[in-house]
C-alpha positions in Angstrom: 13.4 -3.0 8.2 13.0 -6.3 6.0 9.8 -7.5 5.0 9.5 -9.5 7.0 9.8 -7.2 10.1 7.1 -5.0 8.0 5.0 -7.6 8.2 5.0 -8.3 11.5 5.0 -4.5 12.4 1.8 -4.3 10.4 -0.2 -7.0 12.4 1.0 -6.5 15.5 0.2 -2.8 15.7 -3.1 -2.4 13.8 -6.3 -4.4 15.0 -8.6 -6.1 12.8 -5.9 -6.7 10.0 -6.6 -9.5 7.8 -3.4 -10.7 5.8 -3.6 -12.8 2.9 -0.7 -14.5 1.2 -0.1 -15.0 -2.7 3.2 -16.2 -4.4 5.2 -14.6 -0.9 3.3 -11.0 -1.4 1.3 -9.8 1.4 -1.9 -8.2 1.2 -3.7 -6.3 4.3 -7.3 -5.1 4.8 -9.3 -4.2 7.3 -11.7 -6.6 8.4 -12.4 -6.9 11.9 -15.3 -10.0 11.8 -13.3 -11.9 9.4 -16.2 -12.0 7.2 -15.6 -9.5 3.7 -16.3 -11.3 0.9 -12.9 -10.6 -1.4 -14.4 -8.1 -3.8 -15.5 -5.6 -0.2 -11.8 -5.5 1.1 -10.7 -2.3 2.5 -7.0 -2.9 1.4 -4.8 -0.6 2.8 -1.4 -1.5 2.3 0.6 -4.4 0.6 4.3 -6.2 1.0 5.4 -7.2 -2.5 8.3 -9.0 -2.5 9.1 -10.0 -6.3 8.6 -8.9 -9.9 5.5 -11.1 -10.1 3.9 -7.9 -11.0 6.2 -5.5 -12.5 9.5 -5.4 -12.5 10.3 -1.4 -12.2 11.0 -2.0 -9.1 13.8 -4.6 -9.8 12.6 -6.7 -6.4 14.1 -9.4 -8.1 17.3 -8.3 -6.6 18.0 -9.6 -2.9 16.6 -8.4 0.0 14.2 -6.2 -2.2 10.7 -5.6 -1.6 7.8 -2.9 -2.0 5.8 -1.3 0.8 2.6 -0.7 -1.1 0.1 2.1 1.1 -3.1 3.2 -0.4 -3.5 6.8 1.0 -6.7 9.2 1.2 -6.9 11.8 -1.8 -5.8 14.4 0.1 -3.1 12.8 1.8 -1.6 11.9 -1.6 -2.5 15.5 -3.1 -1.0 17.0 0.2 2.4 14.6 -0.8 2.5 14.3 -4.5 0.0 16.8 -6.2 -2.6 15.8 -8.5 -2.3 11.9 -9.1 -0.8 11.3 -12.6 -3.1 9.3 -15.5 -0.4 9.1 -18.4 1.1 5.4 -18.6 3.7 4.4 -20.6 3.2 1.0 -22.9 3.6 -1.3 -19.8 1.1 0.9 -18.2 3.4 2.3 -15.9 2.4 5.7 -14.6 4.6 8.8 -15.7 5.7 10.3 -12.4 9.1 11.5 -13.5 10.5 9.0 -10.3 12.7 6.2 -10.9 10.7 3.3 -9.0 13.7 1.2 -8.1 15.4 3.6 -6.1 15.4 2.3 -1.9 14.7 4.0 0.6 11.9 7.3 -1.1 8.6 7.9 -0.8 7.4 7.8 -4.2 3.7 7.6 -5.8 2.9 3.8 -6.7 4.3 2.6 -10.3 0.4 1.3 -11.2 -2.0 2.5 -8.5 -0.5 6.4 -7.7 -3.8 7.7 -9.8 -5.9 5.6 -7.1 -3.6 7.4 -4.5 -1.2 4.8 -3.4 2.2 5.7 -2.8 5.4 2.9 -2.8 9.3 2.7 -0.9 11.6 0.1 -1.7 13.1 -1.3 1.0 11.9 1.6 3.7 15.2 2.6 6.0 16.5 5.5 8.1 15.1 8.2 5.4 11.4 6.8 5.5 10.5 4.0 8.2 8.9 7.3 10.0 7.5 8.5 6.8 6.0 4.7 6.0 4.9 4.2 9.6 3.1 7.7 9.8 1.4 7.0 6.1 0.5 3.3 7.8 -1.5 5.0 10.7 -3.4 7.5 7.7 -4.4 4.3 5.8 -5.7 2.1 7.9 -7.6 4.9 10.1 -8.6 5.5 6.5 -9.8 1.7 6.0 -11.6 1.7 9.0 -13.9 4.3 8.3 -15.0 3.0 4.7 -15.4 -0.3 6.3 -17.6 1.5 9.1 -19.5 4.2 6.7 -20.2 0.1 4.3 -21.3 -1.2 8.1 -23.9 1.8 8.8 -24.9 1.6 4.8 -26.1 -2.2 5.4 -27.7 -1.6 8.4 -30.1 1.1 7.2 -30.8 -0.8 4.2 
């Protein structure tokens, strides 16, 4: 699956998906109304397509991209174990997983301690994998956004 079959996988199977575009990434939250401001997104997962941010990855090469899925604690925990904190001098997180690899289920190079978890290039070994951990996280995003809903309207 490219990315741009992810991407259309994405928002045509989960409903109040809000996709935003920057330099050919894709970014998806939750956000049914259409009306979070930017800093109250419930981001859930993310399509990066280039070494705009990092480059362990190596998405420069062609056809390479990142699925990017931000996953509940336990779900990670359940996955990975305890989410790693020790970064390298590029602030890379020391997972002992070598982040360009396709086609793994692998903690996120940056965000694995906020309990988001990467593939390169999903294929046979994880499309299930990333469409199973897709469901978790944006089940996941809906209920912070509806806990944030109930929160505003007893205040």
């Amino acid at each position: 699956m490219d990315a741009t079959a992810m991407t259309h996988y994405i928002e045509e199977n989960f409903d109040g998906v809000r996709a935003v575009e920057n330099s050919g990434d894709k970014f998806f939250s939750y956000d049914p109304d259409g009306d979070l401001p930017d800093d109250r997104w419930f981001l859930f997962a993310t399509i990066v397509t280039g070494d705009n941010y990092d480059s362990v990855s190596e998405l420069s090469r062609p056809g390479a991209y990142r699925i990017n899925i931000g996953l509940t604690r336990s779900a990670y925990t359940e996955r990975f174990g305890a989410a790693p904190t020790c970064r390298d001098e590029r602030g890379v997180l020391d997972t002992g997983f070598d982040y360009s690899v396709r086609d793994q289920v692998m903690p996120h190079p940056h965000y694995a301690s906020q309990h988001w978890v990467c593939v390169v290039n999903p294929g046979p070994e994880t499309t299930d994998a990333v469409r199973g951990m897709l469901d978790d996280a944006y089940d996941f995003a809906v209920r912070k956004h509806e806990n944030q809903k109930a929160r505003r309207a007893e205040a």
